[in-house]
C-alpha positions, 0 to 999 in steps of 0.5 A: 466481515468483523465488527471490531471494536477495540483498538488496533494492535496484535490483538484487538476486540470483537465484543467480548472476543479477543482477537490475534491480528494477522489481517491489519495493514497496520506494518509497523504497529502505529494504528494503535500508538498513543502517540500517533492517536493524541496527534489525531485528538490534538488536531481535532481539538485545533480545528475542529472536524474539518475545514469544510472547504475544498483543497484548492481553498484552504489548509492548515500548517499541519497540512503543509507540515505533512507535505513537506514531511512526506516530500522529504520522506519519498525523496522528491521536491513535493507532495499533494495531499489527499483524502485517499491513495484511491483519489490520489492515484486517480487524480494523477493518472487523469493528469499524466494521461489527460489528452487522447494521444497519451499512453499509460502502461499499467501492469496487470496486478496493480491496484484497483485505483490505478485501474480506474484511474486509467479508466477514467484517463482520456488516454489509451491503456494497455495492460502487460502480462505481471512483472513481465519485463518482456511484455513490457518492453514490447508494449513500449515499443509498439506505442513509441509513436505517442509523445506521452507515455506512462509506465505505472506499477504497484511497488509491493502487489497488494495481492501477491506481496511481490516487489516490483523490479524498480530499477528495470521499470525505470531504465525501460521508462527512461530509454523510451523517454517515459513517465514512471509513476509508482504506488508505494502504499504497501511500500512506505515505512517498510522496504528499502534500507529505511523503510523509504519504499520502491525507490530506495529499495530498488537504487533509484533516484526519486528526484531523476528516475520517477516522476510520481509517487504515490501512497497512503497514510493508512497503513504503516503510517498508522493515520487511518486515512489520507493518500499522497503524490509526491514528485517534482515542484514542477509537475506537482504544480501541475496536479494542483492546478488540473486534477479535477480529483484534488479540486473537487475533493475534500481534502485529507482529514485534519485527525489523519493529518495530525496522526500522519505527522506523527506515524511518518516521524516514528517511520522515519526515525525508530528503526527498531519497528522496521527491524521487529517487523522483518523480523516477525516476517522471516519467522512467520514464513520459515515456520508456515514452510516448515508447517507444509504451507505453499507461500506466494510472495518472495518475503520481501513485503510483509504480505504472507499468502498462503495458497489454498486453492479451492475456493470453498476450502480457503472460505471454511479455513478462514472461518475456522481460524476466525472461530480460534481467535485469528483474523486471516482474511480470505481471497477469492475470485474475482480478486485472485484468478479462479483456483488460486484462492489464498488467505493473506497474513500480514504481520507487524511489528507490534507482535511478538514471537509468541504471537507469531507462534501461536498463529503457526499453530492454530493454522497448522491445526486448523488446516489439517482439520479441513482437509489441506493436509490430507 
């Protein structure tokens, strides 16, 4: 683990080290932005740390801002706010799955949250095989006798940085007459044509084709924290009402609301990052490719695995890289199968193409001295 202590950015500090950022879920180099941080500061000297009341309770018009922001964002009528997409995703899938005869289909590579929202559903789970449109659909049609199912996916996989098919989710969901829910915590401010996520990357309607969505102000907003669910009037009313994880909750922090107005307003209208950030994608992949690397994911995502294997190599790799100055986290199992250990980059916008250069090289080196290559 790194203690940092220097704001985020393409490079930031560890005590006196300098360090080269590729492990920030910080896409579109926001966490870090003047502007967004004031907006934080300045909610902060509004209203204090906090309205120490729950949601249900009370809230501010910077939070009502933030979710009409957001709503109009993800394309959808509405949108609850929340202290995390963890709270987020289990609130929802407690309310979509909260009776006994109520069918959630989750794929096998979604987040943590959403597993333990299903766990904590009173209805029946059944995972299908990763984006395994067939499995899915057998799934569905075993289960046509529940009068309640949902169909939830991740929409980038946070492991694999995979893009989920959205629109052949959706025809299953609707031909079987059930929800579509999506997590886009990976997705918001970078897929899609805008940057607007699963739906628009995929050609779905999210007022028609999906009945929830959620994600997190975290990363490519930049906020530091605060997740959502976004959907319909109706159905957000819905949430509201029962989801004993939004009554019971404290509610998203009035510093991350105030830097969420601004990151979702920087996501929504300077282009230009999102175009710097697929930029700075396609050029980190090509040259790991032409370095020898294995690269999972299809680049869609700025999610960059690299495939190492064996376990105990990946760990050393990533220690090495971490002694040169790069952050390039490691994954092991139990989050990735037993021997498909990987180090999983993520680029932003805020780097340039030196930076991205200088990573390749490092990783090239530092892999050859560790045996990859050999």
């Amino acid at each position: 683990m790194i203690v940092l202590t220097g704001r985020q950015g393409a490079r930031t500090e560890s005590g006196e080290r300098r360090l080269l950022m590729f492990g920030s879920n910080d896409y579109l180099g926001l966490a870090g932005d003047p502007a967004v941080v004031h907006g934080g500061i300045a909610a902060l000297e509004r209203y204090g740390t906090g309205l120490a009341m729950n949601q249900p309770f009370a809230t501010t018009p910077l939070h009502e801002a933030l979710r009409e922001r957001i709503a109009d964002f993800t394309g959808t009528e509405a949108a609850l706010l929340f202290g995390s997409c963890t709270t987020a995703n289990i609130a929802l899938l407690t309310t979509l799955a909260g009776t006994l005869d109520a069918v959630v289909l989750s794929d096998a590579d979604n987040h943590a949250s959403i597993i333990d929202g299903c766990r904590l559903a009173r209805g029946r789970t059944i995972v299908y095989r990763t984006r395994d449109l067939v499995d899915l659909r057998d799934q569905v049609a075993a289960t046509r006798a529940s009068p309640n199912r949902t169909v939830v996916s991740d929409g980038v996989f946070s492991v694999e940085g995979d893009v989920a098919d959205g629109a052949e989710l959706a025809r299953i969901a609707r031909q079987a007459g059930a929800s579509l829910v999506l997590d886009d915590s990976h997705a918001a401010g970078v897929i899609g044509a805008r940057g607007r996520g699963t739906a628009e990357a995929c050609g779905l309607d999210a007022r028609t084709d999906v009945a929830a969505v959620t994600g997190t102000f975290a990363k490519a907003f930049g906020a530091g924290g605060g997740g959502y669910v976004a959907g319909s009037a109706t159905f957000m009313a819905e949430v509201k009402r029962a989801a004993r994880f939004y009554i019971f909750s404290t509610g998203m922090h009035v510093a991350a609301v105030g830097a969420a107005l601004i990151g979702v307003d920087r996501a929504t209208t300077d282009i230009e990052r999102l175009e710097r950030l697929r930029a700075n994608v396609l050029r980190l992949r090509t040259r790991l490719i032409a370095s020898g690397f294995t690269l999972l994911g299809g680049g869609a995502s700025p999610i960059t695995p690299i495939l190492i294997g064996d376990e105990e190599q990946a760990r050393r790799l990533s220690l090495c890289l971490a002694q040169r100055g790069l952050v390039a986290p490691v994954m092991t199992f139990p989050i990735v199968p037993q021997g498909a250990a990987r180090l999983r980059l993520q680029p932003s916008a805020c780097h340039d193409e030196a930076d991205i250069d200088l990573a390749c090289e490092i990783l090239a080196e530092e892999a050859t001295a560790v045996g990859l290559f050999a």
